[in-house]
N, C-alpha and C positions, 0 to 999 in steps of 0.2 A: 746317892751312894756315898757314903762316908770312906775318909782317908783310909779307914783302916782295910776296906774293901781292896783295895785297888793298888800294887805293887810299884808298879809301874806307869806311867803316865806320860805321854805324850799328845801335844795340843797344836795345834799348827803349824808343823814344824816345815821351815824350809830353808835348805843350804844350796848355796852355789860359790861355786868356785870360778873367781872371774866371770865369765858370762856364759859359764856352763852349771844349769840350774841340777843337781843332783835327785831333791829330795824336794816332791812341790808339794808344799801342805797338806802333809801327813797326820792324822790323829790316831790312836788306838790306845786302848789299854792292855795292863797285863794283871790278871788277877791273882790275890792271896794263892798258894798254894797247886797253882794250876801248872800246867809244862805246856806252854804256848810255841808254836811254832813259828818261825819268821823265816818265809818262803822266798824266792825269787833267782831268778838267774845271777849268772854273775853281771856285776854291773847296775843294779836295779836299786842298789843304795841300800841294801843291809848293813854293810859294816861301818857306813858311816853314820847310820842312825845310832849305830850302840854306841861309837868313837864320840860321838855328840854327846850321848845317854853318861857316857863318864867322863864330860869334861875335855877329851883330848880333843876336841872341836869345839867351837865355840858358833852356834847357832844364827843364820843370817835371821831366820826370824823364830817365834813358837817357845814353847816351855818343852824340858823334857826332865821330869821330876820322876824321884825315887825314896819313896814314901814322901809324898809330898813338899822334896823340897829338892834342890836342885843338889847333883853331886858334891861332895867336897871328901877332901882324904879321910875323915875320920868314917864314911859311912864303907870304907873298902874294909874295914874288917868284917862288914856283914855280907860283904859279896865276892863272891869269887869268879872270877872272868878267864874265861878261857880264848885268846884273841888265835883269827887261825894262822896269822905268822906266829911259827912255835919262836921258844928261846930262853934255854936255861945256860947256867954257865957248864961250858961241857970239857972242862978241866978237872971239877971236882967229881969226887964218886956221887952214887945216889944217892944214900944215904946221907952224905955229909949236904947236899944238896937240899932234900925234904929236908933237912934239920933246920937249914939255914932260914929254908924259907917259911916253917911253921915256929920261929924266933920271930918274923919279923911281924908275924901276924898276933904275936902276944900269946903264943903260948909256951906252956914250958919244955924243957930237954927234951927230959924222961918221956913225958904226956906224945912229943911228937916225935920222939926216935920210936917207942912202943907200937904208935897209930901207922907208923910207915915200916915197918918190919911187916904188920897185921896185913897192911893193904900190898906190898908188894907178893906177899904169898898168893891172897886174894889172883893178881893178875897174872898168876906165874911168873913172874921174877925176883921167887925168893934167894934163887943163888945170886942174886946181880947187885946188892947192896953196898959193895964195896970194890964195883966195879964202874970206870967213870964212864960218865955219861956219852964221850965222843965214840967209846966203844959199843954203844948199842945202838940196834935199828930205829929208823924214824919212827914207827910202829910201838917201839918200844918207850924210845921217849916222851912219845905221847902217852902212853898210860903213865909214865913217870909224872907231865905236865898236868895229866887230869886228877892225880891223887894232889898234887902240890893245890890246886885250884876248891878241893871241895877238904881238905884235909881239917880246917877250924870249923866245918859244919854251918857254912852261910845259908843266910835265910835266901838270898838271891842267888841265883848262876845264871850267869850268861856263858853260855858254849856254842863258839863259832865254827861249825864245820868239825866237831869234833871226832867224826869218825873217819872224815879224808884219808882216803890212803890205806886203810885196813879191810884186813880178810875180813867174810862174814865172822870167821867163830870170833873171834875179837871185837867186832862191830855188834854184835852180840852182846859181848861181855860187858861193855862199854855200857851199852843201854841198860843193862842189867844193872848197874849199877849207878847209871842218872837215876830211873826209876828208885831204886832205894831211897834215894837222895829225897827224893819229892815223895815218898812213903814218908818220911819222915815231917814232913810239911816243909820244908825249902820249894821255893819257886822256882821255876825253870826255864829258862828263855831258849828256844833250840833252835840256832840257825843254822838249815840247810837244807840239801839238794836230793837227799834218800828219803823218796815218800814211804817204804815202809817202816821208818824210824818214826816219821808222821802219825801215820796211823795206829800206830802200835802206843807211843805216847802221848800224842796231844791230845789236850782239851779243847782249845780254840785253836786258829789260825789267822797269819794274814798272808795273803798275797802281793808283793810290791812287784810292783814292774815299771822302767824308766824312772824310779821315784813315785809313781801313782800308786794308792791303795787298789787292787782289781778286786779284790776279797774280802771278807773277814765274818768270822764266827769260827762255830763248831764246824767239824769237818762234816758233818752231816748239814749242816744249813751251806756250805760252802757248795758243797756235792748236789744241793737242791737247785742253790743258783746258778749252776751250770749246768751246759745240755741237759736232754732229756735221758727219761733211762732207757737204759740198753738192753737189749732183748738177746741174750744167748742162745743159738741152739745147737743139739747135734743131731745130725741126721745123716741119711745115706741117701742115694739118688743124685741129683744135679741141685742146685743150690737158685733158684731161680731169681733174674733181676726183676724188680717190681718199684722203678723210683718215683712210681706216684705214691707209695705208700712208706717206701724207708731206704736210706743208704746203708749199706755195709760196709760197717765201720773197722771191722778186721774179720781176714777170713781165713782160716786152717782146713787141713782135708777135713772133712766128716763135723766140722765146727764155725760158724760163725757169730759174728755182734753186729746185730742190725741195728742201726737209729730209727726210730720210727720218727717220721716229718710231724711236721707243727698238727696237733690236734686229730692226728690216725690213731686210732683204739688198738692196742694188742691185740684184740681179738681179731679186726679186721685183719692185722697180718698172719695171724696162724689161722684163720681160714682159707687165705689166698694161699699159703703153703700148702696148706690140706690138701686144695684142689687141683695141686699141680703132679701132672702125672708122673707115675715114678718114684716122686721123693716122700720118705718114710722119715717123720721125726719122733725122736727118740727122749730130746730134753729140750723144754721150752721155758725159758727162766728169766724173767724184770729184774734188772740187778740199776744200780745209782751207777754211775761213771765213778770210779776209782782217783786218786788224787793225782795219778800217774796221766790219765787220761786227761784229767783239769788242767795239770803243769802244760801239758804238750798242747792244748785247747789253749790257753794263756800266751805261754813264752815260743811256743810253736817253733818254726826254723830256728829261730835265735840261741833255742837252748841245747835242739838239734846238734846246731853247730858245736855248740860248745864242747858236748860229747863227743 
């Protein structure tokens, strides 16, 4: 696969810090045009592979190139990083703030006072332009931080957690506007902890945990590798246990998710329901485990806790 393929590139990379190993030889790629996702609990070495990926770290071992060559400042006008410790200066208004910062990125006044009137309407904060920044919500700032970040139109984005902290309609909004971003053909790196931002956008994935890869593909090769699928049903009657043929993996009134064990046929299990007196099913459904089910299958108590 040729340079031009491949966005992003990471090769065995590993960092420690004193003699705590963070990141133990890491590879993956990130492709032209795709919105990858970069999964993991907190702690599992995401923000220090991107810290790496730009330089602010400097790698105990591995490459970590972007478009084939290792970070250096001139390649920041093609990408816009969104780190998740926010931080603008919040003295100035917004306005004079987007201005300052779509200056430094080489473009003109006019071109970025006009782009950031447009975008703030966009997010609903078109009265707030000439209101400073320490006066608005975290929530808000961050859409101010997320237009600063995609405002010269980079071929790359890295966005860290960028919906932390936001209502759905907003979390929404948010996405709605990555997506444009990667309509457009920009690449998309998206680190975080809301699978259905995952699903909704990604192409491929990886999963890091402790620093180890546990994943990586399409979320459907991802979904393959992990457990079996899961059998929904609803029905009325009693719910009968049967662990020679599947655990019940979550149960509701009138609904559960059975795993069937290693090498049981669906069929044998909605037979064995059939024949159980009393109970009447209604919907019997093969679905893949969800990414929700994977994260908790993966990072289990740990990420539990986290919540």
């Amino acid at each position: 696969m040729g340079m031009s393929e491949t966005h992003v590139t990471i090769k065995d990379f590993s960092m420690r810090f004193g003699r705590k190993t963070v990141i133990d030889d890491l590879s993956f790629d990130v492709k032209k045009g795709e919105v990858f996702g970069f999964l993991g609990s907190n702690g599992s070495g995401k923000t220090t592979t991107i810290r790496a990926l730009l330089g602010i770290y400097e790698p105990t071992a591995g490459d970590l190139l972007i478009d084939g060559q290792k970070y250096d400042v001139h390649l920041g006008i093609r990408l816009g990083y969104l780190p998740e410790e926010r931080g603008l200066y919040k003295k100035e208004s917004v306005i004079d703030t987007m201005t300052y910062f779509g200056l430094l990125k080489g473009m003109q006044r006019a071109d970025v006072r006009a782009w950031s009137l447009k975008y703030l309407e966009r997010v609903g904060l078109g009265d707030k332009a000439k209101t400073k920044l320490n006066k608005l919500s975290g929530g808000q700032q961050q859409k101010i931080q997320l237009g600063v970040t995609i405002m010269n139109e980079p071929e790359l984005l890295i966005l860290d957690e960028p919906t932390k902290g936001l209502d759905p309609v907003n979390r929404r909004l948010l996405m709605d506007i990555v997506e444009e971003q990667n309509k457009k053909g920009t690449t998309v790196v998206l680190v975080t902890h809301q699978m259905e931002e995952v699903e909704r956008l990604c192409d491929r994935i990886i999963l890091l945990k402790d620093g180890k890869k546990r994943a990586y593909g399409t979320t459907d090769e991802v979904r393959s590798e992990f457990g079996s699928d899961l059998i929904a049903v609803r029905y009325t009657g009693t719910l009968p246990e049967k662990p020679e043929l599947f655990k019940i993996h979550k149960h509701l009134p009138h609904f559960a998710e059975l795993q069937p064990l290693q090498d049981v046929k669906p069929k044998a299990i909605t037979q064995a329901l059939l024949a159980t007196a009393g109970f009447e099913l209604s919907l019997f459904e093969i679905r893949k485990p969800s990414l929700d089910d994977i994260f908790v299958q993966v990072y289990g108590e740990s990420a539990l806790r986290e919540s």
